[in-house]
C-alpha positions in Angstrom: -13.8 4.0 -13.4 -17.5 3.2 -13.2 -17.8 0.6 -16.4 -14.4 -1.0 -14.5 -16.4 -1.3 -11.4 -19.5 -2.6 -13.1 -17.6 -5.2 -14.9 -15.7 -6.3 -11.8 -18.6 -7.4 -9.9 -20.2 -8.7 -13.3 -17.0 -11.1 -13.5 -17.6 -12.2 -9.9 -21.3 -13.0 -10.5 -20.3 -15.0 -13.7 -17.8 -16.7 -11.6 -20.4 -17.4 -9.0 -21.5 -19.7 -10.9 -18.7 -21.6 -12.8 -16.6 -21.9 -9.4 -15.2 -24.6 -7.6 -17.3 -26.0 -4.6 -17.1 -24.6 -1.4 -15.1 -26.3 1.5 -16.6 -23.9 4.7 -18.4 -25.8 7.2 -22.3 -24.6 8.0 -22.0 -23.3 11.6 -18.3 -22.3 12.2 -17.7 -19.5 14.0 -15.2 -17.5 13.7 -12.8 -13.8 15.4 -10.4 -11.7 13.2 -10.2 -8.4 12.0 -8.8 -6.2 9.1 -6.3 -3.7 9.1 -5.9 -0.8 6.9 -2.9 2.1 6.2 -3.8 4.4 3.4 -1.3 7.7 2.2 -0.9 9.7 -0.2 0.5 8.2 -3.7 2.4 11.7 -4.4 3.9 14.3 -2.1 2.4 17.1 -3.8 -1.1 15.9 -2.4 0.2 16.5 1.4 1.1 14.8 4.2 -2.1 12.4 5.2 -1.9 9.4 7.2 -5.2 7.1 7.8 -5.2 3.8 10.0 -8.0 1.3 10.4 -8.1 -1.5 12.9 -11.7 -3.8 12.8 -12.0 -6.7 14.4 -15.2 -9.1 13.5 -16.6 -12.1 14.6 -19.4 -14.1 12.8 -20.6 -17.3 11.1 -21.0 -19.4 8.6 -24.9 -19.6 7.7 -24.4 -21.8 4.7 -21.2 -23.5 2.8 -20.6 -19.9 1.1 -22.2 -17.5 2.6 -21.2 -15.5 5.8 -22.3 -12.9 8.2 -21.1 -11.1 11.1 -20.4 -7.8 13.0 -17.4 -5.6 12.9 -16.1 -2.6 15.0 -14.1 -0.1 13.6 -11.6 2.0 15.3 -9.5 4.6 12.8 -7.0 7.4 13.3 -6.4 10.3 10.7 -3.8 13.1 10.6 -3.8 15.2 7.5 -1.0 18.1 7.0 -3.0 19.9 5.0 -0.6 22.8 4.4 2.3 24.2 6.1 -0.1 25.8 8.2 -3.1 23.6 8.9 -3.4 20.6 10.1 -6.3 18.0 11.0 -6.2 14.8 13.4 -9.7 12.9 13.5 -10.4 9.6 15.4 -13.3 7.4 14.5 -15.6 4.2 16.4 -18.6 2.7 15.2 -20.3 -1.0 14.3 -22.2 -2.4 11.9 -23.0 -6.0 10.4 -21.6 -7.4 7.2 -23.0 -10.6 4.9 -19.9 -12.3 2.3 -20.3 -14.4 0.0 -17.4 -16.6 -1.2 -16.7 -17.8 -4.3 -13.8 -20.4 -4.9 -11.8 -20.8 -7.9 -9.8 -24.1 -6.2 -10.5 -25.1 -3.4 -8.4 -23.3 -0.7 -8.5 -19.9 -3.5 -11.1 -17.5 -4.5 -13.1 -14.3 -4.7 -15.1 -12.5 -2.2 -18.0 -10.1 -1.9 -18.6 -8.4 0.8 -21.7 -6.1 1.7 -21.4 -4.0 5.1 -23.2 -1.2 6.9 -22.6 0.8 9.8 -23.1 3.4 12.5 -20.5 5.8 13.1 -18.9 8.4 15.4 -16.1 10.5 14.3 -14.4 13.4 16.4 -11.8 15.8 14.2 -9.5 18.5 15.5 -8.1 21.1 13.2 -5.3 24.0 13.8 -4.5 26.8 11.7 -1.3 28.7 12.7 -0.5 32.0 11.4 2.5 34.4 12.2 0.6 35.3 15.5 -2.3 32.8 16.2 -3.4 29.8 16.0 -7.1 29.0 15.4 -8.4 25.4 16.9 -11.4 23.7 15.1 -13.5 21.2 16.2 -16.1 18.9 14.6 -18.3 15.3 15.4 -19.8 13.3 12.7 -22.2 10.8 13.0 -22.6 8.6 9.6 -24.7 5.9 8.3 -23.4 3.5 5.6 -23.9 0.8 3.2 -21.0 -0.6 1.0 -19.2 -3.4 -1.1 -16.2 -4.2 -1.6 -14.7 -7.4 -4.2 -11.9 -9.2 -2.7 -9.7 -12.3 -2.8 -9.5 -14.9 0.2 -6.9 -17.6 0.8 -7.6 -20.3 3.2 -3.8 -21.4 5.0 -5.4 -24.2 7.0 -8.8 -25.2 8.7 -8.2 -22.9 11.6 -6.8 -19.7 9.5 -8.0 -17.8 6.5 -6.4 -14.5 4.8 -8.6 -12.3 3.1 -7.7 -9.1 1.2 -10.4 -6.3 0.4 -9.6 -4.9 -3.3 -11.3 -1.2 -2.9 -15.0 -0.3 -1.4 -18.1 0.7 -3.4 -19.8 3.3 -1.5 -23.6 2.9 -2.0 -25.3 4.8 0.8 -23.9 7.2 3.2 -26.0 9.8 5.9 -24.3 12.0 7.8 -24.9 14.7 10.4 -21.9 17.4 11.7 -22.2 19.8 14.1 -18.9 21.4 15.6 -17.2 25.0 16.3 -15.3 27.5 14.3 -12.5 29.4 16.2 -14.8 31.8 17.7 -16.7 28.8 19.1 -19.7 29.9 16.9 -21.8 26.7 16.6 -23.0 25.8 13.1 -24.2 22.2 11.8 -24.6 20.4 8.8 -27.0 17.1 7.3 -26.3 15.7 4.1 -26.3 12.0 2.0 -25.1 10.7 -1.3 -26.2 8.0 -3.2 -24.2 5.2 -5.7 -20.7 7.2 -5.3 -17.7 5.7 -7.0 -15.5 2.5 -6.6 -12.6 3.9 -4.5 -8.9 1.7 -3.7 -9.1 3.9 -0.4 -11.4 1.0 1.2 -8.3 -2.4 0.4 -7.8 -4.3 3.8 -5.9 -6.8 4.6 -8.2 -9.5 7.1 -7.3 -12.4 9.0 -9.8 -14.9 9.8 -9.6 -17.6 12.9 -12.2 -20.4 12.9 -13.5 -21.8 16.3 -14.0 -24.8 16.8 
């Protein structure tokens, strides 16, 4: 999976140069947002359903290169097993920098590098024969990541982008939370270059203002 993720963004580099020329207009501003629905591929791996909604705005600093800020709002809720289950909501911001490279002139790739600041709230249940045990946790996170992906410009006004996986660079985060016998514990920890992961594809819409 690594030497297919190395060789992705190599391609797109290469391509970078050999490209069509852009058509984006120095300047133009633009709103949209992206929408994401991941679950699981198999049924053995449990019942987990994970929505993302970001909306962005931004601009065009040159004829291919953007940047911007997006909010992120995201909903999990993960059956884990016939007895536990976890629901988790999620805010944060963070800027982002693309740059596009066109094949023909309303069709290419993109490259997207983001990072962000995070808050995430998660509820868990356990239910036995007699009980059930409530856990709670909040994570705040820090992030840098890419993601390759293809853009498709409909008209001047509207332009559909779709995110093709996320490369995780950097991520910091800090958990603190209570068991079910609201004993306090907390947690710090960061990892560095993890793996290309499909979990990040998006589907974005783009509208330019004028």
């Amino acid at each position: 999976m690594i030497r297919l993720t190395i060789g992705l963004y190599a391609a797109l580099l290469w391509l970078s140069v050999t490209v069509a020329s852009a058509q984006f207009v120095p300047g133009s501003r633009f709103i949209g947002g992206g929408f994401g629905v991941t679950t699981p591929i198999a049924p053995e791996f449990g019942s987990d359903l994970n929505v993302t909604l970001q909306p962005e705005f931004g601009r065009f600093r040159s004829e291919n290169v953007a940047s911007g800020f997006n909010l992120t709002l995201g909903f999990e809720n993960q059956k884990a097993s016939s007895t536990r289950t976890n629901n988790s909501f999620t805010v944060g911001i963070g800027p982002f920098i693309q740059r596009f490279l066109p094949v023909v002139p309303n069709f290419g790739f993109v490259l997207t590098g983001r990072s962000g600041l995070s808050y995430t709230h998660t509820s868990s249940k356990t239910t036995s024969s007699t009980t059930t045990t409530e856990t709670t946790s909040n994570n705040l996170a820090l992030g840098l990541s890419g993601s390759p992906g293809l853009f498709y410009q409909v008209n001047p006004r509207w332009l559909l982008q779709v995110d093709l996986g996320s490369y995780q660079a950097l991520s910091v985060n800090y958990t603190s939370g209570k068991n079910g016998s609201d004993v306090e514990n907390s947690a710090f920890n960061y990892a560095i270059g993890r793996t290309f992961s499909l979990g990040g594809s998006a589907i974005r819409i783009r509208y330019f203002l004028r």
